[in-house]
Structure formats: structure tokens, C-alpha cells
N, C-alpha and C positions, 0 to 999 in steps of 0.2 A: 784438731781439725774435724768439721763433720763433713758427711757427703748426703746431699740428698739427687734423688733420680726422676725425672719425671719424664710422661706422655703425651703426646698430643699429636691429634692428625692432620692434617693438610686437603684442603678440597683436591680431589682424585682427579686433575686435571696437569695435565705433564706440563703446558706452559706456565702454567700459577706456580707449579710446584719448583719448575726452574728460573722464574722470579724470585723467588723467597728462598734460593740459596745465593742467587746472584744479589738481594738486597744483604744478605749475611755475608760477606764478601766485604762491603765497607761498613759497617755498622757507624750510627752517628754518634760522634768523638762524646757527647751528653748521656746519652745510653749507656757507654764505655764508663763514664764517670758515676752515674750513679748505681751500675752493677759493682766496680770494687767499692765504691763510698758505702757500700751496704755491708761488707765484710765480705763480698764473693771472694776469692781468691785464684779460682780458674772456673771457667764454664765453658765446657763443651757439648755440642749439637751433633746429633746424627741421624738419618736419613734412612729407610729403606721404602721403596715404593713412597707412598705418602702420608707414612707412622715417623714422626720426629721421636727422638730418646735423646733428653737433655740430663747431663749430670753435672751439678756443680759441686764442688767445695771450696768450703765455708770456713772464716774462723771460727771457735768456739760459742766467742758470746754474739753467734749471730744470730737473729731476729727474723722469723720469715713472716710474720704480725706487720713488726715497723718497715718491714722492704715495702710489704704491698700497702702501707699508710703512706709511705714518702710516694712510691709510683701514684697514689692518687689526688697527689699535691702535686705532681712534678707535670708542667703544662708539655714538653717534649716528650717526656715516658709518655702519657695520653694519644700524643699526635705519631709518635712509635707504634705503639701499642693499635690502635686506629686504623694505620698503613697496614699492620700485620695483620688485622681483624680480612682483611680480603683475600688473606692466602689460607687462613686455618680453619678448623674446621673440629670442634669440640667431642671428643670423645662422649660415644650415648650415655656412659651413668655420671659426666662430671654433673656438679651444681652448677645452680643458675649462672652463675657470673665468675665461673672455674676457667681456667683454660688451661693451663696446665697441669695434670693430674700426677700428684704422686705417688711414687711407686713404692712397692713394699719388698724387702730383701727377703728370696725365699731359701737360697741358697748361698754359702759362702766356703771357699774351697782353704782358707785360714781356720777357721771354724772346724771345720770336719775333719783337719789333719790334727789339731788341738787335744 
């Protein structure tokens, strides 16, 4: 299994911000389908003020290249995608067309007891 971690922020507005936990609340059933079709195996979302911190894991031969080649085939990921584009809000050093930025492990409390 891998895990990867990533950031991203939320336009600083308390009602967007409690839209965009209230549209995560039903996620559409299509969404749901092409995050495991991907190899996701869990993903969870977390919140403070309007800093999101997502972590999924992955099976092994997951693909994070072919996730975001299928998301830009997939006309509902788009229209998902699209909907979300009016709550978030890009972290200043991602790239042009980034939105979720990944995170780097600096610390591991397995590791240090090792």
C-alpha cells in the first residue's frame, strides 16, 4: 500500500467554506467510482480554518499520471472538479494547473524508533 498527502486551501470565506464540507457530505456516486477505479483505497479530507489536508492510500501499482489522464477524459470528474473550482483556492507556489499540492514526509515516529 502507498500513502500520499496533499494541501490545498479554500477561498477564506466561512460560508464557501461550509459549502464545500456540506457538498463532501454526499459526494456523487461517479466521483465515488472513479476514485477506487483508480486503485484509491481510502481517502480522507481534513479541514482547519480553510487549509484542506487530504491523505489517501493507494494500492501498490497505483498510477497518480493515469488518475489525472482518466479525470481529464471523465466529463463528470470535469463538471465535479469545476463545482469545486469555486470553493478552493491554490496554494501560492502550486503550478499552473496544480491544485492539489503534495506533501513531503518530514518526520516519521516508526522510523525514529527503528
Amino acid at each position: 500500500m502507498k500513502r500520499f498527502c496533499f494541501a490545498l486551501d479554500l477561498k477564506n470565506d466561512p460560508e464557501l467554506i461550509d459549502e464545500y464540507i456540506k457538498q463532501h457530505e454526499n459526494v456523487w456516486p461517479e466521483i465515488l467510482d472513479s476514485i477506487t477505479n483508480a486503485g484509491i483505497i481510502n481517502m480522507e479530507i481534513y479541514n482547519v480554518g480553510n487549509r484542506l489536508f487530504m491523505i489517501m492510500e493507494t494500492t501498490d501499482d497505483f498510477d497518480p499520471e493515469a488518475k489525472a489522464e482518466a479525470d481529464q477524459n471523465n466529463p463528470k470528474v470535469q463538471e465535479w472538479e469545476s463545482l469545486m473550482n469555486n470553493y478552493q483556492k491554490r496554494l501560492p507556489f502550486a503550478k499552473e494547473h496544480q491544485k492539489w499540492v503534495q506533501m513531503n514526509r518530514i518526520f516519521s515516529l516508526n522510523k525514529q524508533r527503528t
